[in-house]
KOLTOR-322346 format. One record per residue (C-alpha): residue number from 1; x, y, z. Coordinates in Angstrom, 2 decimals. Layout:
N
+------+---------+---------+---------+
| keza |      xx |      yy |      zz |
+------+---------+---------+---------+
|  NUM |       X |       Y |       Z |
...
+------+---------+---------+---------+
% end
This chain:
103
+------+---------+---------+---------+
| keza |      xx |      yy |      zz |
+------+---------+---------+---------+
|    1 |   -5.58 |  -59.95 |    0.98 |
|    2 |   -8.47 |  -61.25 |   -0.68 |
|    3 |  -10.88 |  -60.81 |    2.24 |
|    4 |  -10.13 |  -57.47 |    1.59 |
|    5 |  -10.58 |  -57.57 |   -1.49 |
|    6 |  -13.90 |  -58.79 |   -1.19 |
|    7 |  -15.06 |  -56.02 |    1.69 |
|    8 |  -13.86 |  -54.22 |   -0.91 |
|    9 |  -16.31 |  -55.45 |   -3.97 |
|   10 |  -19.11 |  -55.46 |   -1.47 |
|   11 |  -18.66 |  -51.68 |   -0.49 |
|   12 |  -18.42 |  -50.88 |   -4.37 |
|   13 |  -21.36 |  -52.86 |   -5.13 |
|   14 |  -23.29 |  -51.16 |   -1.94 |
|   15 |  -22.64 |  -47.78 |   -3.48 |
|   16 |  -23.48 |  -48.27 |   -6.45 |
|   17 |  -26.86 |  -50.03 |   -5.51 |
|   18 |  -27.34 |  -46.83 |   -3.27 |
|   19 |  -26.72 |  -44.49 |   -6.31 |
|   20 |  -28.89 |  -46.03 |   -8.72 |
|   21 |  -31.78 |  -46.51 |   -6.10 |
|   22 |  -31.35 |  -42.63 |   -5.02 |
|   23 |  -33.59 |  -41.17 |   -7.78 |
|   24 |  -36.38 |  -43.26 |   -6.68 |
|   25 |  -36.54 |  -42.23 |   -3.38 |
|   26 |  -36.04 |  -38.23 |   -4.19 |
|   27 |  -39.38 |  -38.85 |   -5.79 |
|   28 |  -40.94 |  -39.85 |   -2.76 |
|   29 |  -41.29 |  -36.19 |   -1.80 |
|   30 |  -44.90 |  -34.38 |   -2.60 |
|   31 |  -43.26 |  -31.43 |   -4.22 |
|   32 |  -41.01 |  -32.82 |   -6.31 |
|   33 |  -42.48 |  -35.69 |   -8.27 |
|   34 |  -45.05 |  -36.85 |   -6.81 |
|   35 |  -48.50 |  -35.73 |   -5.50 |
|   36 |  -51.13 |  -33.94 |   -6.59 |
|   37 |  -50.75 |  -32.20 |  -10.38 |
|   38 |  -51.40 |  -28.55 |   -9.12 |
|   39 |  -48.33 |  -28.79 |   -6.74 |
|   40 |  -46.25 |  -30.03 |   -9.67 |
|   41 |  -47.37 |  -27.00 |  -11.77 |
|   42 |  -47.21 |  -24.41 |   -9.08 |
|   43 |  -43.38 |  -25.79 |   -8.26 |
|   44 |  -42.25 |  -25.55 |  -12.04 |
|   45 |  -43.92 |  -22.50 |  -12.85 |
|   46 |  -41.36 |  -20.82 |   -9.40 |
|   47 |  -38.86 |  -22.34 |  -10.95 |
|   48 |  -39.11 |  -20.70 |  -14.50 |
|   49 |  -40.02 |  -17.54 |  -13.00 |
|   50 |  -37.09 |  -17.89 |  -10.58 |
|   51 |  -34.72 |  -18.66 |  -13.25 |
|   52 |  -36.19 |  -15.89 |  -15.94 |
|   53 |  -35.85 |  -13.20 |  -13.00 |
|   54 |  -32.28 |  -12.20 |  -13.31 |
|   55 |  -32.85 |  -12.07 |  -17.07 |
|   56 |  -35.49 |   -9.78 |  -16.83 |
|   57 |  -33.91 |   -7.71 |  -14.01 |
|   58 |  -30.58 |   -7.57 |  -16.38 |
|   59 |  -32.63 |   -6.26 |  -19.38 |
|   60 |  -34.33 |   -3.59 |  -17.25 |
|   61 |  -31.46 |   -2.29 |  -16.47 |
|   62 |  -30.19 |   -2.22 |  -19.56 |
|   63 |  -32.83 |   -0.70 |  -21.00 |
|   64 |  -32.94 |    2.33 |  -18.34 |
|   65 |  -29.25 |    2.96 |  -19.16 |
|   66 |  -29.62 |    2.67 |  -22.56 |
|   67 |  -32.63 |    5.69 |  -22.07 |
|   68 |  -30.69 |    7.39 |  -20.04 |
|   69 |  -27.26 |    7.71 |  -22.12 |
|   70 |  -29.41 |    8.41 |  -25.00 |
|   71 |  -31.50 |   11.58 |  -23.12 |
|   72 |  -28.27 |   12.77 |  -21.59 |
|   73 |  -25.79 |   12.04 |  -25.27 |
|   74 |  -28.35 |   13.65 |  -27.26 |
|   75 |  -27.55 |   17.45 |  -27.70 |
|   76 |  -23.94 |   15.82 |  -27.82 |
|   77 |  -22.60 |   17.76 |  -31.51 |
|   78 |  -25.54 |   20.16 |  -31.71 |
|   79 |  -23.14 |   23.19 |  -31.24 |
|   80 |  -20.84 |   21.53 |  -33.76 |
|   81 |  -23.04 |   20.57 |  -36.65 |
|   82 |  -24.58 |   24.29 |  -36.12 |
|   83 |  -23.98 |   26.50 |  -39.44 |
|   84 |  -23.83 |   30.20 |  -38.29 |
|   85 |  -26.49 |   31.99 |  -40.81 |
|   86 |  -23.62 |   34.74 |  -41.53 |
|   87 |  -20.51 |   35.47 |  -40.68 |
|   88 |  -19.80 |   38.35 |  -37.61 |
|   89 |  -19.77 |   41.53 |  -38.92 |
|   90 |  -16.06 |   43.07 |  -39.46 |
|   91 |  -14.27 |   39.48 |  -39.25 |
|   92 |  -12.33 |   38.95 |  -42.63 |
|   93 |  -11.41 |   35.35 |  -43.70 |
|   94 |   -7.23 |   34.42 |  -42.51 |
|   95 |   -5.07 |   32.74 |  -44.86 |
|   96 |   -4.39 |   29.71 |  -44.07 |
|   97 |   -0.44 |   29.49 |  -42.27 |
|   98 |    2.45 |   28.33 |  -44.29 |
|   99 |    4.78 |   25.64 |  -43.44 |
|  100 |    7.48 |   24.14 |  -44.58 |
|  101 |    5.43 |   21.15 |  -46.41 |
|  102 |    3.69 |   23.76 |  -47.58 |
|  103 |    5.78 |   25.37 |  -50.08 |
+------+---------+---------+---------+
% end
């Protein structure tokens, strides 16, 4: 049992030597870390514009909607707010109906 237990400590130890030793070989690649400065600039500048794109296309949309509710909505209680100038000719005011809360 304790030979197993020791394959055991070694693969632990071997993964965790892998893990910490990962980051330093993900910046062996020329876009990522390394290299020359104008790749490094060209690659984050993608990424902000690739991450501020969705935003953008979100708030565009938004925008036209909001335009377009507001041109369609707008004569919306124009024939209800409209005051007649004078009353049709012949029409005599009702009185109002009675009920029984009324009286």
């Amino acid at each position: 049992m304790s030979a197993a237990r020791a394959r055991l400590g070694l693969r632990t130890a071997l993964l965790l030597a892998g893990i910490t030793l990962a980051p330093g070989v993900a910046l062996a690649c020329a876009v990522c870390g390394g290299g020359n400065p104008a790749n490094r600039f060209a690659f984050f500048v993608s990424t902000m514009v690739l991450s501020l794109l969705p935003l953008g296309l979100f708030l565009g949309g938004f925008l036209w909607l909001k335009s377009r509710l507001r041109e369609r909505l707008a004569d919306e209680f124009s024939e209800r707010d409209a005051v007649p100038a004078t009353a049709p000719a012949g029409s005599a005011p009702r009185p109002a109906p009675t009920t029984a809360h009324s009286r």
